[in-house]
C-alpha positions in Angstrom: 110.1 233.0 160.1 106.3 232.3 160.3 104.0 233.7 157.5 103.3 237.2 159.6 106.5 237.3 159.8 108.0 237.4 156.4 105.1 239.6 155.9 106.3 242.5 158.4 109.9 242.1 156.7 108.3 242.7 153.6 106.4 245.4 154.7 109.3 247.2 156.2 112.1 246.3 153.5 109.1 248.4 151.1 108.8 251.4 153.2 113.0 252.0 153.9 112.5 251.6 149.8 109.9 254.6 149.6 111.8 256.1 152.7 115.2 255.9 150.6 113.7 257.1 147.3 112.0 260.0 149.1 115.3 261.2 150.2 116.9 260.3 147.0 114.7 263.0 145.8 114.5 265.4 148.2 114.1 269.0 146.3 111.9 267.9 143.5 109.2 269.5 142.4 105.6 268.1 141.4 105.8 268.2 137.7 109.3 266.9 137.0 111.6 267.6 134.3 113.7 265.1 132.8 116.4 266.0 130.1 117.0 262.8 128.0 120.7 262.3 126.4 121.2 260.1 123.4 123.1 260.1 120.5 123.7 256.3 119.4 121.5 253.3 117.9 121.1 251.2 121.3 119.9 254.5 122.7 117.4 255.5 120.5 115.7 252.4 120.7 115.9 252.3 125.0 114.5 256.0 124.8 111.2 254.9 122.5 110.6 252.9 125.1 110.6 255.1 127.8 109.3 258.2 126.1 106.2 255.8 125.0 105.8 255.1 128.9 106.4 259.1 129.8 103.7 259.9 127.0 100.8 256.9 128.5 101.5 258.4 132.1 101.1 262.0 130.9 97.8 261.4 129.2 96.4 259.8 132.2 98.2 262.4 135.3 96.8 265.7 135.9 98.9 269.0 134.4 100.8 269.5 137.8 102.1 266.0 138.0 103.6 265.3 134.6 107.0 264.8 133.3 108.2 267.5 131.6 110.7 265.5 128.9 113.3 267.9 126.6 115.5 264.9 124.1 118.8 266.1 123.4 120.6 264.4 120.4 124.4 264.4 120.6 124.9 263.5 117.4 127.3 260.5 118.1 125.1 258.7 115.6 123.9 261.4 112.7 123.5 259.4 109.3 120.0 258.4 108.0 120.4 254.4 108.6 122.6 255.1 112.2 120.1 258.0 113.1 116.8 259.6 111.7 115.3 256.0 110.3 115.6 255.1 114.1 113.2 258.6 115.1 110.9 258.0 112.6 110.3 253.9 113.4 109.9 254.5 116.7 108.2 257.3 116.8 110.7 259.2 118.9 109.7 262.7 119.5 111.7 265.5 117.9 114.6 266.2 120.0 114.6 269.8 121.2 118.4 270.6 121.1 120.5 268.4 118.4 124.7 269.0 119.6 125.9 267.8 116.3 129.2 266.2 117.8 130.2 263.9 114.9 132.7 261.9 114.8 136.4 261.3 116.2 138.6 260.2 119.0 137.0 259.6 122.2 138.5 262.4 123.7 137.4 264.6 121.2 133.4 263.4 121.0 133.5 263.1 124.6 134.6 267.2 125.1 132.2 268.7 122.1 129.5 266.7 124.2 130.6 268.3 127.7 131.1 271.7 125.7 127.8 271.5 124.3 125.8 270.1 126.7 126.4 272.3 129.5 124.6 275.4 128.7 121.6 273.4 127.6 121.3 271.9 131.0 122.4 275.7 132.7 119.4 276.7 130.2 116.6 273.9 131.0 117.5 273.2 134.7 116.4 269.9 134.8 115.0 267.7 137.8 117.5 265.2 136.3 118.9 263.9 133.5 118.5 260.7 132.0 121.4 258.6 130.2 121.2 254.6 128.7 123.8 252.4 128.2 127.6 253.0 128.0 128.8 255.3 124.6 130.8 258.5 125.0 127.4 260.1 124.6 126.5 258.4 127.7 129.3 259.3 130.0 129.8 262.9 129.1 125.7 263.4 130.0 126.7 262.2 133.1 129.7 264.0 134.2 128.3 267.1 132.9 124.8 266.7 134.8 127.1 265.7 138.1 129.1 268.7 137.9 126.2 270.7 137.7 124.6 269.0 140.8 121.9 267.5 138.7 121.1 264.2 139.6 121.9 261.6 136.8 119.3 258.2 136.2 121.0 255.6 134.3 119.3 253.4 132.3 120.7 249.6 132.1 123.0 250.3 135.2 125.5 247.8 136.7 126.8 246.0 133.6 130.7 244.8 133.6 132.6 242.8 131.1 135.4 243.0 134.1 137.3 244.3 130.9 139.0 248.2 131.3 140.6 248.3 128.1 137.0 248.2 126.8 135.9 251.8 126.5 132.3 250.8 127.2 133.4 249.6 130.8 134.8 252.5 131.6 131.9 254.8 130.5 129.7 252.3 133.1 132.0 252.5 135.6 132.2 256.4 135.7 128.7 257.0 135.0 127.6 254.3 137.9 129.0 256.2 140.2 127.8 259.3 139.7 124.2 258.5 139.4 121.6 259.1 141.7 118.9 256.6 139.9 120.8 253.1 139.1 118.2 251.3 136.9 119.1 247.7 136.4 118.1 245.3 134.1 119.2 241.9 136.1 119.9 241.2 139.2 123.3 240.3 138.8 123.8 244.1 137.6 122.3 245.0 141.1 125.2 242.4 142.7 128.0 244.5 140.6 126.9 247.3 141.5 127.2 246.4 145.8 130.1 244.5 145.1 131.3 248.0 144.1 129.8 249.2 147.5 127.0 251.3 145.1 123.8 250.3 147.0 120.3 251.7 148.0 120.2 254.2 150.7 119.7 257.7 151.4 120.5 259.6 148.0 120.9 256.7 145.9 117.9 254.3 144.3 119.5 251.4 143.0 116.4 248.6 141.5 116.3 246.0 139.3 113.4 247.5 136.9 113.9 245.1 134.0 115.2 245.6 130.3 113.8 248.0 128.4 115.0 246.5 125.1 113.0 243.5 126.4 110.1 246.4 126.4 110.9 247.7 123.4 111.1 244.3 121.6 107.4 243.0 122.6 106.4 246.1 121.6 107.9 246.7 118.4 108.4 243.1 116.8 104.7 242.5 115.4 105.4 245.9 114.0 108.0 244.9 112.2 106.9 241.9 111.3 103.8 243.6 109.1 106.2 246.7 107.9 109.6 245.2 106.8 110.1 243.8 103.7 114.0 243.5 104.3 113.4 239.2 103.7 111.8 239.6 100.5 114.5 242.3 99.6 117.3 239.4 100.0 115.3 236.7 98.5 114.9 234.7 102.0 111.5 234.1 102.4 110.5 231.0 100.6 108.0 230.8 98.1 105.0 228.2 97.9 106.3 226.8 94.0 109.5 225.3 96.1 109.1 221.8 95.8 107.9 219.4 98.6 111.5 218.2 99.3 112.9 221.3 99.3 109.9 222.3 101.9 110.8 219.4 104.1 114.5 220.6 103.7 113.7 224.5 105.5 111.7 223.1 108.0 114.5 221.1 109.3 116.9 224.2 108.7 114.5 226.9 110.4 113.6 224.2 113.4 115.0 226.1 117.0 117.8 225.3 118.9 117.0 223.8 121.2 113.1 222.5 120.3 110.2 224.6 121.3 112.1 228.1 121.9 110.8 230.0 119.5 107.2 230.5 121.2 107.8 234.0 122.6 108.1 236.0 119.4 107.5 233.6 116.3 109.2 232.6 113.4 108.2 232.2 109.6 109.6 229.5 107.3 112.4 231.2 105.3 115.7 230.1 103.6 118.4 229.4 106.2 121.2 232.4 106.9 123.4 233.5 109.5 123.1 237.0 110.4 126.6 239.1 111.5 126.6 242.2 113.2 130.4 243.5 113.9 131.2 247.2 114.7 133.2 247.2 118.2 136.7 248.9 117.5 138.6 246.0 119.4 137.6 244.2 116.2 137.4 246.1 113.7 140.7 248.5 114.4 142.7 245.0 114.3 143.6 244.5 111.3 144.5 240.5 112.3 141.1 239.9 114.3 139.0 241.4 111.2 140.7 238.9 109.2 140.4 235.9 111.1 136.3 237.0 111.7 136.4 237.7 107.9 138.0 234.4 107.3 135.3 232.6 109.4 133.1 234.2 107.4 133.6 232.5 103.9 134.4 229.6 105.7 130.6 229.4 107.0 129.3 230.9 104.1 130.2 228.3 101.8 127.6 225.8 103.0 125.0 228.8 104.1 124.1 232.6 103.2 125.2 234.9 105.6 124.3 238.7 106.3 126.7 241.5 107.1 125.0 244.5 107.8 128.2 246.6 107.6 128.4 249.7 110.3 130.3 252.8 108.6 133.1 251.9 111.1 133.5 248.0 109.7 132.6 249.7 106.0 135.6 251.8 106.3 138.1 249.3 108.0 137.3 246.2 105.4 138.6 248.4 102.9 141.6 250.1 104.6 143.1 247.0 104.8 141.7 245.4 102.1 140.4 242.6 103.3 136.4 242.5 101.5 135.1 238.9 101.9 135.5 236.6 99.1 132.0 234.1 100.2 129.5 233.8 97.4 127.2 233.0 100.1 128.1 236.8 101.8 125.9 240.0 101.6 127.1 242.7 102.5 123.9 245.3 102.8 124.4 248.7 104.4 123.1 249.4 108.3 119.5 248.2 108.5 116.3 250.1 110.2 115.0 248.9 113.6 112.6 247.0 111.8 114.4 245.1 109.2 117.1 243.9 112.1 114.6 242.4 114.4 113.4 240.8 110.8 116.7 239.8 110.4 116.8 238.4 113.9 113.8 236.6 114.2 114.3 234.6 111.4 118.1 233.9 111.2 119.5 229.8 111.8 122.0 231.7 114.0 123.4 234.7 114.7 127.4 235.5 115.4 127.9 239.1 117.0 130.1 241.6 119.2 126.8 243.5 120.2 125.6 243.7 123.6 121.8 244.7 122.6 121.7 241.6 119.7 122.9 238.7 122.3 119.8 239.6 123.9 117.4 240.1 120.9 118.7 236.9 119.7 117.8 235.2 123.4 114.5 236.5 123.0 114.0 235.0 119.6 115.0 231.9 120.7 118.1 232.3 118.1 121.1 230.9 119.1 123.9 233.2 119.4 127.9 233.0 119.0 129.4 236.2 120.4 132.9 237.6 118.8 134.1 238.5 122.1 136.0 236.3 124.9 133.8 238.3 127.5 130.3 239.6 127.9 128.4 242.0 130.3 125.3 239.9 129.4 126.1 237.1 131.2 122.5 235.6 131.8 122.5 234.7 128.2 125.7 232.7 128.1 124.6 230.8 131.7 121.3 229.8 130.0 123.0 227.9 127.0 121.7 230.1 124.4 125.1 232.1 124.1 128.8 231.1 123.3 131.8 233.1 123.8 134.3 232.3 120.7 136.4 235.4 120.3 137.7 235.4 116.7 140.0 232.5 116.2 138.4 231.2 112.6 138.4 227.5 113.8 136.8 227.8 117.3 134.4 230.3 115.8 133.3 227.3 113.1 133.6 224.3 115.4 131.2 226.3 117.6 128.6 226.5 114.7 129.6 222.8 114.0 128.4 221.2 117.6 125.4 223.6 117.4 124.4 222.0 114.3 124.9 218.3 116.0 123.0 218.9 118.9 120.0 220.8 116.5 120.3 217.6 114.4 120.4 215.3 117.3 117.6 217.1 119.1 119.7 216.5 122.5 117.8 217.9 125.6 120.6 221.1 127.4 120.2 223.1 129.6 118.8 225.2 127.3 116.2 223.9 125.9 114.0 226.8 127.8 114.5 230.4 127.6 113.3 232.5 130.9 112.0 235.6 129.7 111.9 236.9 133.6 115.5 237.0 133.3 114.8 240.4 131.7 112.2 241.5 134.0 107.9 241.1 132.8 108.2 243.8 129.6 107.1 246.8 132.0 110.9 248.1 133.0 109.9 251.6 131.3 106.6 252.0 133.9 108.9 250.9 136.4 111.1 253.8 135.5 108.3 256.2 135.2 106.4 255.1 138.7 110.0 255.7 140.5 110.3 258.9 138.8 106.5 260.8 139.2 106.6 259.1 143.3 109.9 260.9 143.6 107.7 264.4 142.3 105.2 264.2 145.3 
């Protein structure tokens, strides 16, 4: 089609957009209110976003046209380092009811949730209620907003690890499709979720907005980078009496992989580590896959320091089956503050992982990443180079590190060798959500 053309197709795929969205929110009144569900790490950090992006509209929009926003803590999360450091880094406002769910089985969380949630939403009466990611916490603010007839948004819609004995999948797969608001944060979570026959139309508002942990992360790293101290606490950041050779020897350790990668968000020069997040129950329940991880452990951290920020779930299971790693090279520190982990990220040689969230903070960085899983819902950072699936068999987990360090030394041009931050979206995926949101109120 000519130029006009493509212009008219544009024009009218924009208006059956509004046209859809209109409908999608048919019943809304001017000044919307949103109730906000969280109650795990991932979440609190998603919601500073957004809440930052709800606070900037407010201040700018006229009384009748604001979003009313009421946070509701679960409680799925409710120490100090899981929980309150997280509010108080980020700024989060003070959430209005607190459910106190606690711990235990996922049947169990999951029904003190539902049990507590509903009168608060019978109280509030919401416009909608919003929900991020895939925990229990998620799942049972959706199916108790749906059963109520209040439409659900979902932040960071149309994941799949294509994995159902995953609890997370399932928690994606029921809240998906029961939301009214699909938020994605790739466009191969907005090809999931047709393939799945969830698509835009009347009553539904399925868009690509972006991440908002990519929002979140531009926003918050210079932060962290004047306020944590956690490198200095572990004796990593190197000191100008090092002598010359042993200068020439970081550089070489703390140089990207691949070259030039490390331009978004910055590094400093620092003694070389590997940083190790590990808290999913598929690893940490098995007493034979925490022991082979474990084992790869020492095995790397006899040539190199290594971090273990241990979760309370990984705390508890290392010593039920007594299996505390033997590495002289091996910290093991308690759960870290916002802060101190994107510290820890930026500056690690590498980082090995079963998070979601940290594959993609370590893309960002420019970090390369080696995920403890032999599947991933974040698939864009395993096509780009920067990402390897290697499950936790203690030899393909260390011959993975091994031909990483060949092609760092060897400076070999991949694939890799850029990072495309629009993968993610342009930082903004939090005014997106808030634009779709306040043109739904008029």
């Amino acid at each position: 089609p000519n130029g006009s053309t493509r212009l008219a197709i544009l024009s009218l795929s924009k208006e059956r957009g509004r046209s859809n969205e209109r409908k999608a929110c048919l019943g809304w009144s001017r000044r919307v209110k949103v109730v906000t569900v969280v109650g795990a790490r991932p979440q609190f950090i998603k919601a500073g976003a957004v809440c930052r992006a709800v606070e900037e509209y407010n201040c700018k929009a006229s009384s009748k046209n604001r979003i009313d926003e009421l946070l509701v803590h679960t409680g799925q999360h409710y120490d100090y380092l899981m929980d309150r450091i997280f509010f108080e880094e980020l700024e989060l406002p003070k959430p209005a009811y607190h459910l106190g769910v606690g711990s235990g089985s996922h049947a169990q969380q999951t029904g003190r949730i539902f049990e507590r949630l509903e009168p608060v939403l019978e109280k509030e009466k919401p416009d909608g209620v919003v929900v991020y990611g895939d925990t229990n916490s998620t799942l049972a603010g959706a199916v108790t907003a749906a059963k109520l007839n209040i439409p659900v948004i979902h932040v960071e819609a149309g994941l799949r690890s294509y994995v159902r004995s995953m609890p997370e999948e399932i928690n994606r797969l029921v809240t998906d499709h029961l939301s009214t608001f699909l938020f994605c944060p790739t466009d191969q979570a907005v090809r999931n979720l047709a393939k799945e026959g969830i698509k835009p139309g009347p009553g539904k508002i399925v868009r690509n907005i972006g991440d908002v942990m990519y929002d979140s992360i531009l926003y918050y790293s210079k932060i962290a980078k004047k306020k944590s101290t956690i490198l200095e606490d572990l004796g990593f950041l190197a000191q100008t009496s090092v002598r010359n050779a042993d200068l020439r020897s970081l550089r070489t350790c703390t140089e990207r992989f691949p070259s030039g990668a490390e331009a978004p968000l910055g590094r400093s020069q620092t003694v070389p580590y590997y940083l190790v997040t590990l808290h999913r129950a598929e690893n940490t329940d098995d007493p034979k896959k925490l022991k082979s991880i474990l084992k790869a452990l020492n095995e790397i951290g006899r040539k190199i320091a290594v971090v273990l920020p241990l979760h309370p779930r990984t705390k508890k299971m290392i010593h039920t089956f007594c299996l505390l790693p033997r590495g002289r090279n091996i910290k093991l520190i308690d759960p870290v503050s916002y802060f101190d982990m994107l510290s820890l990220e930026r500056q690690a040689k590498a980082i090995l992982t079963d998070s979601g969230g940290v594959q993609k903070e370590a893309y960002w960085f420019g970090v390369p990443c080696f995920t403890l899983r032999e599947e991933t819902e974040w698939v864009e950072t395993v096509r780009s180079g920067w990402n390897v699936l290697v499950g936790t068999e203690p030899k393909k987990i260390v011959r993975e590190i091994l031909c990483m360090e060949k092609r760092r030394l060897s400076k070999k041009k991949t694939r890799s060798d850029s990072i495309s931050m629009g993968i993610f979206g342009d930082g903004k995926a939090s005014e997106k959500i808030v634009q779709i949101l306040t043109r739904c109120s008029t």
